[in-house]
NUZARO-445273 format. One record per residue (C-alpha): residue number from 1; x, y, z; residue in three letters. Coordinates in steps of 0.001 Angstrom, whole numbers, always signed. Each point is the difference from the previous one (the first is absolute). Layout:
// NUZARO-445273
<atom pos="NUM" xx="X" yy="Y" zz="Z" code="ALA"/>
...
END
This chain:
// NUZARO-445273
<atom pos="1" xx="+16765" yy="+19816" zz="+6907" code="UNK"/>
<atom pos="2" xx="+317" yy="-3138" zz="+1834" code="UNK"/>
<atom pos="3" xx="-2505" yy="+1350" zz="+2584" code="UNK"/>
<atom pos="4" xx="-2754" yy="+486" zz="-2957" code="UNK"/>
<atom pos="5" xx="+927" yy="-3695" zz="-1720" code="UNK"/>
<atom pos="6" xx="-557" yy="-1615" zz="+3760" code="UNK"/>
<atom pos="7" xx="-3333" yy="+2177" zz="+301" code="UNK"/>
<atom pos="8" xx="-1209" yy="-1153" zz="-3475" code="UNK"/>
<atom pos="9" xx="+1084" yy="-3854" zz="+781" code="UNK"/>
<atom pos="10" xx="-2335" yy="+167" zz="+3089" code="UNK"/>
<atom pos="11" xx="-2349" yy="+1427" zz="-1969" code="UNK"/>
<atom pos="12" xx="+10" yy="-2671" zz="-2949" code="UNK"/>
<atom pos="13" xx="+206" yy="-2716" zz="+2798" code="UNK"/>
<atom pos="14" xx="-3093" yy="+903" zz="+1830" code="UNK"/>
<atom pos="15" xx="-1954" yy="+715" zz="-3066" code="UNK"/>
<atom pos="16" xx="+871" yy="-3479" zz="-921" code="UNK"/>
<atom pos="17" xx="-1129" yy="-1593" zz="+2970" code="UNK"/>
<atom pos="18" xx="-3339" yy="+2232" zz="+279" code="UNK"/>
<atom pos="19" xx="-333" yy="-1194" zz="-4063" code="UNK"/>
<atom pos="20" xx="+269" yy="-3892" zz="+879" code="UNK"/>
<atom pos="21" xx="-2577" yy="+240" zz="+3473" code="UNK"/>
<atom pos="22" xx="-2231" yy="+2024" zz="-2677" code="UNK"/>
<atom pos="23" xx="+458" yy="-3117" zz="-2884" code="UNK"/>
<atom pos="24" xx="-1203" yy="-2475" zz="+2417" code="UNK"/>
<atom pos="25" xx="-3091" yy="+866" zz="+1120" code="UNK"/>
<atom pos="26" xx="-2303" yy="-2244" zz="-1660" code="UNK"/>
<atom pos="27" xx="-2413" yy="+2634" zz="-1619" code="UNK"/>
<atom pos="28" xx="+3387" yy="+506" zz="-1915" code="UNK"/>
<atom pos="29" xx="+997" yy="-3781" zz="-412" code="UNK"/>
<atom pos="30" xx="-3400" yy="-529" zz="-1208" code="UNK"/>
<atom pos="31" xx="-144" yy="+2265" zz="-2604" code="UNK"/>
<atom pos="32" xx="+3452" yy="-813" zz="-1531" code="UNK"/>
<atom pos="33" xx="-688" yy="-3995" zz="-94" code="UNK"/>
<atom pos="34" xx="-3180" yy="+1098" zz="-1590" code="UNK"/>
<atom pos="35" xx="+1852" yy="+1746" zz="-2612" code="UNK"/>
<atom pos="36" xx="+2824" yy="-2343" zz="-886" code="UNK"/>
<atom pos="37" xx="-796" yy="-3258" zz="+1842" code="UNK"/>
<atom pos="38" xx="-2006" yy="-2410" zz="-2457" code="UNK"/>
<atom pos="39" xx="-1121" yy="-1690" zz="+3004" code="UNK"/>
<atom pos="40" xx="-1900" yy="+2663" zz="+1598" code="UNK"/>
<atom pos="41" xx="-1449" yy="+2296" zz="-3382" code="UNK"/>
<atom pos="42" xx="-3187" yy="-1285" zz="+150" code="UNK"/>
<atom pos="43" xx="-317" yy="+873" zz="+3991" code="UNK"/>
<atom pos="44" xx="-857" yy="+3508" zz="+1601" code="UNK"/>
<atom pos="45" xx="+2132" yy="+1674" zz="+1802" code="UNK"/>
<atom pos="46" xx="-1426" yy="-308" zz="+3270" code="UNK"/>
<atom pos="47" xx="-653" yy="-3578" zz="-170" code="UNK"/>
<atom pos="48" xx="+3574" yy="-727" zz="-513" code="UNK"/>
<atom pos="49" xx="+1201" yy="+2383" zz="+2749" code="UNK"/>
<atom pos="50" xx="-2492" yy="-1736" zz="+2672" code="UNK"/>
<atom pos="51" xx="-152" yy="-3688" zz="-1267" code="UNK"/>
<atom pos="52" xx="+2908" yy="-1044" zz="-1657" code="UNK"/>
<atom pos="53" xx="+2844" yy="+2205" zz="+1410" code="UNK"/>
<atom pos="54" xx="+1238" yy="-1434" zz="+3089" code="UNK"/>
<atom pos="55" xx="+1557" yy="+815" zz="+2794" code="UNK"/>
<atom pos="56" xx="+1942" yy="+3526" zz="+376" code="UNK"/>
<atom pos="57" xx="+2713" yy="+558" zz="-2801" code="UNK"/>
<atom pos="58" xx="+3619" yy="+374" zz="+1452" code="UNK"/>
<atom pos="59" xx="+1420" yy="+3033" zz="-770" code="UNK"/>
<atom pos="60" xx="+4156" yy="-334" zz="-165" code="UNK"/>
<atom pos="61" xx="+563" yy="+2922" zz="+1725" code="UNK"/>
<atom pos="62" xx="-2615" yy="-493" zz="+3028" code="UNK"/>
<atom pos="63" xx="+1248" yy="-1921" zz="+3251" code="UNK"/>
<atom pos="64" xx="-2761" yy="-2153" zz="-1075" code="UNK"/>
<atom pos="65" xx="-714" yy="-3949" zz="+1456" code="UNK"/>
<atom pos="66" xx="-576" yy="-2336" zz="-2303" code="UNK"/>
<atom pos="67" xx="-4021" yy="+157" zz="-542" code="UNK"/>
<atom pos="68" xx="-20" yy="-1691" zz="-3072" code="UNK"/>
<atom pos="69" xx="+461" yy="-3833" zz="+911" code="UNK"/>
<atom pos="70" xx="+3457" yy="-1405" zz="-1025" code="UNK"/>
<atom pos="71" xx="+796" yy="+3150" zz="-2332" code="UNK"/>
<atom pos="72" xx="+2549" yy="+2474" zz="+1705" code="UNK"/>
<atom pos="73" xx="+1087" yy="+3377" zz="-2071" code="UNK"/>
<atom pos="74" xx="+3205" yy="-1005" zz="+369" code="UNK"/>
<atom pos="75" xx="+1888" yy="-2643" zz="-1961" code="UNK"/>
<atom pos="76" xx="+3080" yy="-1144" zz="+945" code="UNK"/>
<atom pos="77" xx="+2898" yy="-2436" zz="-1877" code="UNK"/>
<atom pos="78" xx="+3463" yy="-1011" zz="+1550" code="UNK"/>
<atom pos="79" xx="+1873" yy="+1604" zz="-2632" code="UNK"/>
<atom pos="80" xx="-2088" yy="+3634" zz="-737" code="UNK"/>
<atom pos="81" xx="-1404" yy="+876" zz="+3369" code="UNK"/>
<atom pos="82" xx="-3253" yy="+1627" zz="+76" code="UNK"/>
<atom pos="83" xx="-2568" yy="+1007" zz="-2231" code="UNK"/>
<atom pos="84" xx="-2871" yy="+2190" zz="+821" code="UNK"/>
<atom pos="85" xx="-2935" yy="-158" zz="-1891" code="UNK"/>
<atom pos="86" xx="-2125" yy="+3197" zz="-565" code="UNK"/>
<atom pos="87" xx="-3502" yy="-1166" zz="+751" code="UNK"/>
<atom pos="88" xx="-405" yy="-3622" zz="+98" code="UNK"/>
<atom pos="89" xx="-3749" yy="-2082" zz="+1268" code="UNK"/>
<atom pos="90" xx="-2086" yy="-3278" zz="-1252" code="UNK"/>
<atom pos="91" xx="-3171" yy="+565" zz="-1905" code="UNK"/>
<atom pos="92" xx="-2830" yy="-3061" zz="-203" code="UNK"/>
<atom pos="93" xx="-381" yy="-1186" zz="-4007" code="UNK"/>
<atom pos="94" xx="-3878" yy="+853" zz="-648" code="UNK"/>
<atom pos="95" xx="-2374" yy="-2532" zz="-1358" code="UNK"/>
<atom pos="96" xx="+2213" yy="-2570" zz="+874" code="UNK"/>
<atom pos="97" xx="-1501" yy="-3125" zz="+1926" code="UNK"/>
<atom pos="98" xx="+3012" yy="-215" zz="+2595" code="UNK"/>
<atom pos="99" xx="+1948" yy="+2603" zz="+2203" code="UNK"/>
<atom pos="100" xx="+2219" yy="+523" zz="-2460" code="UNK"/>
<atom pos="101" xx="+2584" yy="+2847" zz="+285" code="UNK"/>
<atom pos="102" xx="+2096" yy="+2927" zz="-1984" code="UNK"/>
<atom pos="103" xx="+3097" yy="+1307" zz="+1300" code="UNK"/>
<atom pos="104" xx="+171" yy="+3861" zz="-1102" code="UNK"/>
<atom pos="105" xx="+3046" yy="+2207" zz="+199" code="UNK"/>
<atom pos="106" xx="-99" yy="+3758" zz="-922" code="UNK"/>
<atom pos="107" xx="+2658" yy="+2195" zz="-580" code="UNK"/>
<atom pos="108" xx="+146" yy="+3548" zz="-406" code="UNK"/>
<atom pos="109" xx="+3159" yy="+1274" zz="-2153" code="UNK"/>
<atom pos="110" xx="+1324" yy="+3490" zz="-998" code="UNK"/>
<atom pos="111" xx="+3485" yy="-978" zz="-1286" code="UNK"/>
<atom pos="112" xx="-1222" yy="-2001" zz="-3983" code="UNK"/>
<atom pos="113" xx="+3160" yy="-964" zz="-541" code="UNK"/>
<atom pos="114" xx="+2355" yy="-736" zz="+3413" code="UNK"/>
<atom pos="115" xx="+2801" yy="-1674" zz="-1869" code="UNK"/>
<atom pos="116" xx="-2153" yy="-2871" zz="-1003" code="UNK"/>
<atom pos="117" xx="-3270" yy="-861" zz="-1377" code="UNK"/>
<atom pos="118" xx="-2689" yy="-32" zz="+2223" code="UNK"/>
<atom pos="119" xx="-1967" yy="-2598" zz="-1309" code="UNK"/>
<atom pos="120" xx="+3037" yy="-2278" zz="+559" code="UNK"/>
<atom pos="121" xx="-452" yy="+943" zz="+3418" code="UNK"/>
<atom pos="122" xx="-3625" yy="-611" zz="+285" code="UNK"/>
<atom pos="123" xx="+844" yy="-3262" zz="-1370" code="UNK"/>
<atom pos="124" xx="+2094" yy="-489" zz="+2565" code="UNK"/>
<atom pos="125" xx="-2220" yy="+1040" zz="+3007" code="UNK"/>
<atom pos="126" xx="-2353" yy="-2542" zz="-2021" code="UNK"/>
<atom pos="127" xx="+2344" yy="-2692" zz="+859" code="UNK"/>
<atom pos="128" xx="+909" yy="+707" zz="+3111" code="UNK"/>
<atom pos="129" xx="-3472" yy="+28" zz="+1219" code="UNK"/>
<atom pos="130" xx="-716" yy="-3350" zz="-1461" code="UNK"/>
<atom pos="131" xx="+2908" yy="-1866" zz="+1225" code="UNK"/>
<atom pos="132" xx="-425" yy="+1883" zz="+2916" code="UNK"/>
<atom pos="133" xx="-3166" yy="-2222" zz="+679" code="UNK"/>
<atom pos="134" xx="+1908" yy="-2892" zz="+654" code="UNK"/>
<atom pos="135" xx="-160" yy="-1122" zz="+3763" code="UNK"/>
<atom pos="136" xx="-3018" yy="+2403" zz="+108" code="UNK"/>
<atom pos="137" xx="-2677" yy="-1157" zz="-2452" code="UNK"/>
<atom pos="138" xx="+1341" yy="-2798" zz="-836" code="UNK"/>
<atom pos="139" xx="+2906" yy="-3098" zz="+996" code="UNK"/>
<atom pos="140" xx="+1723" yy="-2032" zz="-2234" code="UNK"/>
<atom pos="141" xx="-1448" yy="-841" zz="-3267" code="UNK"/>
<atom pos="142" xx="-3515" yy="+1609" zz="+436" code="UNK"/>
<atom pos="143" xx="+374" yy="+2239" zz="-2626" code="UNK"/>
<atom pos="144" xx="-3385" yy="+80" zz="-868" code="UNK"/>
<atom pos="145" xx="-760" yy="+1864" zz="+3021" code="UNK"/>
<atom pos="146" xx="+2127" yy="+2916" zz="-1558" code="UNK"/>
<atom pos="147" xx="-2152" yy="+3608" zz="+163" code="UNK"/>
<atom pos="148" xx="+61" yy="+2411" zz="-3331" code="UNK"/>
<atom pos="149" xx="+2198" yy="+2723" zz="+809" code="UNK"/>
<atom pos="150" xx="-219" yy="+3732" zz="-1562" code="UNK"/>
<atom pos="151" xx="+2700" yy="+2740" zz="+10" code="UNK"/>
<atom pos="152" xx="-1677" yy="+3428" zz="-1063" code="UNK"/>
<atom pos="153" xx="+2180" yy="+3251" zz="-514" code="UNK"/>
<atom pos="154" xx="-1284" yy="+2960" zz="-30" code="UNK"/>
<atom pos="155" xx="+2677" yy="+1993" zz="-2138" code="UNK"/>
<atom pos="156" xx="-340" yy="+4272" zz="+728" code="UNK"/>
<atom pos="157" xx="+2148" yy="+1207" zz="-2578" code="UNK"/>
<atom pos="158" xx="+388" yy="-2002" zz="-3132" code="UNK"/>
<atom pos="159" xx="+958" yy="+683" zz="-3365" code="UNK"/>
<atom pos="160" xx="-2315" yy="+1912" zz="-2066" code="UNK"/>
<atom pos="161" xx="-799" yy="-3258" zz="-2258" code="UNK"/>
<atom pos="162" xx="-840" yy="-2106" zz="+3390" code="UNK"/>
<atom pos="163" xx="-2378" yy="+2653" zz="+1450" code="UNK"/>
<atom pos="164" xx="-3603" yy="-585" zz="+911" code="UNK"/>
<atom pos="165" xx="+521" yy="-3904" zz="-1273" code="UNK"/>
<atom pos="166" xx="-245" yy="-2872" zz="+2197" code="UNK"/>
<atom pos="167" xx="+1538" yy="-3152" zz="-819" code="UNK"/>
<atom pos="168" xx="+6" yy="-3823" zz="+927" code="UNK"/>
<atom pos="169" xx="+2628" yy="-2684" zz="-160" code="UNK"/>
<atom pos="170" xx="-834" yy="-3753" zz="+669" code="UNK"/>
<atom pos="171" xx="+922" yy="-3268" zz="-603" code="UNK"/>
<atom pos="172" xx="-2004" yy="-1572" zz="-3009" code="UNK"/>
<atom pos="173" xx="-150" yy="-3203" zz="-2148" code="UNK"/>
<atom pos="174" xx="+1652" yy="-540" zz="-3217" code="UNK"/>
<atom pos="175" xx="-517" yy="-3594" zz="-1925" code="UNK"/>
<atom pos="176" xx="+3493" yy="-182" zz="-1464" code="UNK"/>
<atom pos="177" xx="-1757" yy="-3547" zz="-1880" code="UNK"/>
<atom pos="178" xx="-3296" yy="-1155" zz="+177" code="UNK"/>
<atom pos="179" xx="-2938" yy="+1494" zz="+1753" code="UNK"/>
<atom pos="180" xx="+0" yy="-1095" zz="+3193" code="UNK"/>
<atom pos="181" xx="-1270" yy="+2273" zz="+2985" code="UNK"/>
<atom pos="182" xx="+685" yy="+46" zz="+3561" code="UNK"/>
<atom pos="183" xx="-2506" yy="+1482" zz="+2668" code="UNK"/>
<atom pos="184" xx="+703" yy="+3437" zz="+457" code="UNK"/>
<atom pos="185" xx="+224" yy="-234" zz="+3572" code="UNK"/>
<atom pos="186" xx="+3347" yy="-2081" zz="-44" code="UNK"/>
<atom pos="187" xx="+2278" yy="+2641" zz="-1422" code="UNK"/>
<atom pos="188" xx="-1968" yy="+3441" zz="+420" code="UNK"/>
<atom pos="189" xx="+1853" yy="+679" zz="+3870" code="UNK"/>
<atom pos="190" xx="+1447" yy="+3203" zz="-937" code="UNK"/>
<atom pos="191" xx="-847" yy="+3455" zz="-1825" code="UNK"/>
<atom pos="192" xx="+1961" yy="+3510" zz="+13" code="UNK"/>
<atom pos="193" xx="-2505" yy="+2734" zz="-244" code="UNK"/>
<atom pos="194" xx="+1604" yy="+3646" zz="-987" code="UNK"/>
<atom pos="195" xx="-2084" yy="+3145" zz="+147" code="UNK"/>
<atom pos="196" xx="+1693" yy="+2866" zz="-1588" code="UNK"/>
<atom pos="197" xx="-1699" yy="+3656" zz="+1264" code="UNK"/>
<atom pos="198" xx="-55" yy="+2763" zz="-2694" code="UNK"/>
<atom pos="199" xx="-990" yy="+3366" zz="-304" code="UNK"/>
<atom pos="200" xx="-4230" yy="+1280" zz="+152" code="UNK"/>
<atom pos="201" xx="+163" yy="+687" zz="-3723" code="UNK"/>
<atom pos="202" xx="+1915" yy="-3423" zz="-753" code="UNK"/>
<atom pos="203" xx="-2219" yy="-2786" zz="-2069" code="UNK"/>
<atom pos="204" xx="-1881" yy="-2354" zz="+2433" code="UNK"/>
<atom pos="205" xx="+334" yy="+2082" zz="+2388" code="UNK"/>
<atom pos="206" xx="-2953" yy="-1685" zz="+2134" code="UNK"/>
<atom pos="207" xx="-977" yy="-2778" zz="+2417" code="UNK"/>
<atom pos="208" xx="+3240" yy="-867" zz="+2725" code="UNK"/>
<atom pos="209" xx="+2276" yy="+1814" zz="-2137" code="UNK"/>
<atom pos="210" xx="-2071" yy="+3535" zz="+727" code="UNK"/>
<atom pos="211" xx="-969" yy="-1392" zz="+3607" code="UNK"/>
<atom pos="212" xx="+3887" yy="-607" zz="+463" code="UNK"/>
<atom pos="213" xx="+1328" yy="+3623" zz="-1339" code="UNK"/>
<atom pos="214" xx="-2857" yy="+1830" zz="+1737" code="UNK"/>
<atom pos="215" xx="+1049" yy="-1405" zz="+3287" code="UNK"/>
<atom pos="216" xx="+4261" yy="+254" zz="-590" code="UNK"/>
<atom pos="217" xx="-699" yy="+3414" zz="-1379" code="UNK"/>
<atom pos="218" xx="+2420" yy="+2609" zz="+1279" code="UNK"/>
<atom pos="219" xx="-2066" yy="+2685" zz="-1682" code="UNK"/>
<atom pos="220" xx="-3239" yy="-914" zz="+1392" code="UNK"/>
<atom pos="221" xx="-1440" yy="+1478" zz="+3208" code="UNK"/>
<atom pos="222" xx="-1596" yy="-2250" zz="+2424" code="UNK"/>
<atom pos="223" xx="-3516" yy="+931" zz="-575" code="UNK"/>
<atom pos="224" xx="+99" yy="-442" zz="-3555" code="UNK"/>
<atom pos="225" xx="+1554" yy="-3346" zz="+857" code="UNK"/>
<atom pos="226" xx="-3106" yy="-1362" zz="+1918" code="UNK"/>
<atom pos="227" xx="-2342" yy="+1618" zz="-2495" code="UNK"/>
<atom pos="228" xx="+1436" yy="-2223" zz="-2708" code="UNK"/>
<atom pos="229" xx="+335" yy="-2888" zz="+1854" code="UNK"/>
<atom pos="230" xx="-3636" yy="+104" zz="+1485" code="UNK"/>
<atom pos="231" xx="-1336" yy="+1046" zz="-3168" code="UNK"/>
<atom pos="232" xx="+1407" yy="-1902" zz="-2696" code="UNK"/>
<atom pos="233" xx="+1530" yy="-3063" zz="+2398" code="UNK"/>
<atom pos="234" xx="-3193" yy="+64" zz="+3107" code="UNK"/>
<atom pos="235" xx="+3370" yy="-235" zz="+2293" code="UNK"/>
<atom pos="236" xx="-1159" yy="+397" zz="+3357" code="UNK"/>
<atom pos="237" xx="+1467" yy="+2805" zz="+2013" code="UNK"/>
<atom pos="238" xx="+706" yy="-2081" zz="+3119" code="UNK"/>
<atom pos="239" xx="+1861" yy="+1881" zz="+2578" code="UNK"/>
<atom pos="240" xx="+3357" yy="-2482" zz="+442" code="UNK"/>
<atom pos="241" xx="+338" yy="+287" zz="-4286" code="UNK"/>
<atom pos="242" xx="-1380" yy="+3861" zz="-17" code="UNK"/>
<atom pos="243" xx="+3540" yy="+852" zz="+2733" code="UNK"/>
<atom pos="244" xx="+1797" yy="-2042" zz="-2128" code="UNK"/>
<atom pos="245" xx="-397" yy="+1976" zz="-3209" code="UNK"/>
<atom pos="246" xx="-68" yy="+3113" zz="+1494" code="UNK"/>
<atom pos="247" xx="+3288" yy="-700" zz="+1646" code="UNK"/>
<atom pos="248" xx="+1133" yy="-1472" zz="-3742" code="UNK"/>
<atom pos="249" xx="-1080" yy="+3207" zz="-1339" code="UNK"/>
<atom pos="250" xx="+1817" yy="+2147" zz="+2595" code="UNK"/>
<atom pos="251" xx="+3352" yy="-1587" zz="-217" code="UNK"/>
<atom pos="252" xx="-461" yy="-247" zz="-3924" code="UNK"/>
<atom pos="253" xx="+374" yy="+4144" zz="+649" code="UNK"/>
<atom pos="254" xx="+2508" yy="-468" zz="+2264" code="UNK"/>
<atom pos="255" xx="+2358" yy="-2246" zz="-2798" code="UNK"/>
<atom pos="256" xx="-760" yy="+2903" zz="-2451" code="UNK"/>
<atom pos="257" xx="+1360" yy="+2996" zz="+2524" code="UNK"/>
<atom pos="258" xx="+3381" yy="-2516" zz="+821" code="UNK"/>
<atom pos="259" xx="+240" yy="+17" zz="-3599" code="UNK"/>
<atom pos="260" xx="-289" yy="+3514" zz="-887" code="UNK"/>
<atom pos="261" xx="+2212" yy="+748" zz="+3768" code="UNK"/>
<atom pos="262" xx="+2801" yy="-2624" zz="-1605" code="UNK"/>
<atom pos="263" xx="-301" yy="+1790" zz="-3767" code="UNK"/>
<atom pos="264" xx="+501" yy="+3176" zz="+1762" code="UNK"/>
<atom pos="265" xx="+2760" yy="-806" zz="+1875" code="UNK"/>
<atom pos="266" xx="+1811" yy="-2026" zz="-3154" code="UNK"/>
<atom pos="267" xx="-680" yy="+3453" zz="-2116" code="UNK"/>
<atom pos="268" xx="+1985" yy="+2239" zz="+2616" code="UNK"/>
<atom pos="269" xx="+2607" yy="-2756" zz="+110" code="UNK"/>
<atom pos="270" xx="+599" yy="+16" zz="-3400" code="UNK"/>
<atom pos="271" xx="-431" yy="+4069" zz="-228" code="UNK"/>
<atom pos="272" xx="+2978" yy="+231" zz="+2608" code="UNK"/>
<atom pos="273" xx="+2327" yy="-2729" zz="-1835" code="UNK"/>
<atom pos="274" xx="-609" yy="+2551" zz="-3109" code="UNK"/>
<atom pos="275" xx="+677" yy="+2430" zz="+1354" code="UNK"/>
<atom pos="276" xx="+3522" yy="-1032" zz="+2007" code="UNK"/>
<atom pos="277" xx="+665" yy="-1297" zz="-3612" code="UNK"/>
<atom pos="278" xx="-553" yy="+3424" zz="-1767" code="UNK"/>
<atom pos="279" xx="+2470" yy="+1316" zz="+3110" code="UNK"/>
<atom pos="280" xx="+2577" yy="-3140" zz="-483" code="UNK"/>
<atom pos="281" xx="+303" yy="+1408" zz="-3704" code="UNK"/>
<atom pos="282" xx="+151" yy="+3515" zz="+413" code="UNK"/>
<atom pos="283" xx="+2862" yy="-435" zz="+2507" code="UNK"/>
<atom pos="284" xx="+1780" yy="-2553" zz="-2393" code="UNK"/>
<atom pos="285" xx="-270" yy="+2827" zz="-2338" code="UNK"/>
<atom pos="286" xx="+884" yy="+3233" zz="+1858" code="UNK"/>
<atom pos="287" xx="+2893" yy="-1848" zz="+1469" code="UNK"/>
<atom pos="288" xx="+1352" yy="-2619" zz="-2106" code="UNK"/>
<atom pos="289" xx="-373" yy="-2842" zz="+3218" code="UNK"/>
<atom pos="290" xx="-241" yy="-3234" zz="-1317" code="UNK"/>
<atom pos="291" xx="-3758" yy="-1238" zz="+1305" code="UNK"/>
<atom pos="292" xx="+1195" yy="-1951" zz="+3116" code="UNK"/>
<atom pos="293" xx="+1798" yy="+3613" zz="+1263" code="UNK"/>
<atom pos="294" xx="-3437" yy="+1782" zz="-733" code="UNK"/>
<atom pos="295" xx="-1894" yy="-3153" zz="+2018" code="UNK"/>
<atom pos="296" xx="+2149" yy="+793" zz="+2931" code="UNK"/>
<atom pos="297" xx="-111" yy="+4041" zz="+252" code="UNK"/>
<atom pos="298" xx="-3816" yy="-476" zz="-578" code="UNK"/>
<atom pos="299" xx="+221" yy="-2624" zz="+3307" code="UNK"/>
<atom pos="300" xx="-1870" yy="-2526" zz="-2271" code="UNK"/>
<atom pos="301" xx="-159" yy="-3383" zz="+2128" code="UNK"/>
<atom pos="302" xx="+2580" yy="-2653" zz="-1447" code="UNK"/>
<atom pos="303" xx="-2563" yy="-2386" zz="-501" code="UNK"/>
<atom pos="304" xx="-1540" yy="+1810" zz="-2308" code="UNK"/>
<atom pos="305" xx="+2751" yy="+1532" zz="-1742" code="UNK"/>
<atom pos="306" xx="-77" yy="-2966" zz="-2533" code="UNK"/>
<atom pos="307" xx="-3719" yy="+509" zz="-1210" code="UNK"/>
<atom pos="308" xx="+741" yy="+3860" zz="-737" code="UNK"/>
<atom pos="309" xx="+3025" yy="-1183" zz="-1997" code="UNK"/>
<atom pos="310" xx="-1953" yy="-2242" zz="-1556" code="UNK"/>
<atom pos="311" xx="-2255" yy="+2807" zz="-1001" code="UNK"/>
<atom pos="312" xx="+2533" yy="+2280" zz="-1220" code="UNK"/>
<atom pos="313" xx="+1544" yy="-2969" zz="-2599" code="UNK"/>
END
């Protein structure tokens, strides 16, 4: 069994790796800013993938140099060590007179609730990439030349009341006493996106949130993959993001056998500890041996004598 739970491991990591490459190729990128970036809804797709996207996004798990100009994927603090970012890149602000710059993390999650809330740790990847910029965009006490940083999560399994919803959370400005009003562009530095995937037949099921689920789709062959995508998304089939999915799709498969092999293999288990239970019992009872006497003329190993004593309480 600990053969299958290694197979299925390797499995899960791969898939997750094939997953991120697939995330951050900019006909992707595009579409989700599109859909949940205010920034970028009135742009097409393919204008923000060639103009305003820049650079190559960093993938975390690629040996990747750092292509994106003072942004690594990997953020680091004395006292925590590392922390990889999923996909991470820089996007140009449109219609804005000056060069002016987003920083855009993605992550891609399957666990909804790790011990913790993920939004508290988008907020925290929020902060780290903005204090992050210190000694990189700016020194001392520029802080004007801080860039807008997003966090989006792409949640695969959520609760049934989260699914097929995508949600923002920002800083904002509330006049405690009078009416006075700052320009937006002094506190507006950070935003938490969450999209929540949901089943085909799920309300709003549409837009990123279908684009999302038709690509992560266990269920779905490849083909019918690129039909929806060209179709309903004009995704371009290019060769480096056609390997990639096909490769997603293969080891999705792949995830699915480990975790039928590993059910399999957990069903006999448990069949044979019934069954040297139902043997434990009849011997208790034929004999009158106390349970550890049974154990021992059965050969049952000492360690796990206690767990079929347990059983027989």
């Amino acid at each position: 069994m600990v053969a299958e739970r290694e197979l299925e491991q390797d499995f899960e990591a791969r898939y997750d790796a094939v997953c991120k490459r697939v995330l951050s190729h900019k006909a992707i990128l595009a579409r989700i800013m599109q859909g949940c970036l205010a920034e970028y809804q009135d742009c097409e797709p393919d204008e923000i993938a060639e103009k305003y996207i820049e650079g190559k996004p960093q993938v975390a798990d690629a040996p990747v140099l750092p292509l994106i100009q003072g942004l690594s994927s990997n953020d680091t603090s004395p006292e925590e060590g590392a922390v990889s970012y999923d996909v991470l890149f820089q996007s140009l602000l449109p219609n804005s007179q000056e060069r002016v710059h987003l920083i855009i993390n993605l992550e891609a999650q399957n666990a909804w609730n790790p011990g913790y809330s993920l939004l508290q740790r988008g907020v925290y990847y929020c902060s780290r990439l903005l204090s992050a910029q210190y000694g990189r965009e700016f020194t001392h006490s520029q802080y004007g030349w801080l860039k807008k940083v997003y966090s989006i999560w792409i949640c695969m399994n959520p609760p049934k009341k989260f699914q097929n919803t995508i949600s923002r959370y920002y800083l904002q400005e509330e006049n405690l006493v009078g009416l006075a009003r700052e320009s937006r562009t002094n506190y507006d530095l950070l935003s938490v996106v969450r999209i929540c995937l949901g089943a085909e037949d799920g309300e709003n099921y549409q837009g990123i949130l279908k684009m999302l689920n038709v690509l992560f789709s266990m269920q779905k062959s490849q083909a019918e993959k690129w039909r929806i995508l060209c179709d309903d998304f004009a995704i371009k089939a290019t060769q480096d993001l056609e390997q990639e999915v096909s490769e997603m799709c293969n080891l999705s498969q792949g995830v699915k056998e480990s975790g039928r092999m590993q059910g399999v293999a957990q069903g006999m288990a448990q069949g044979k500890a019934e069954a040297m239970l139902f043997a434990v019992k009849n011997l208790m009872e034929s004999t009158n041996w106390p349970a550890e006497r049974a154990m021992e003329m059965l050969k049952i190993p000492e360690e796990d004598r206690k767990k079929y004593a347990k059983m027989l309480n």
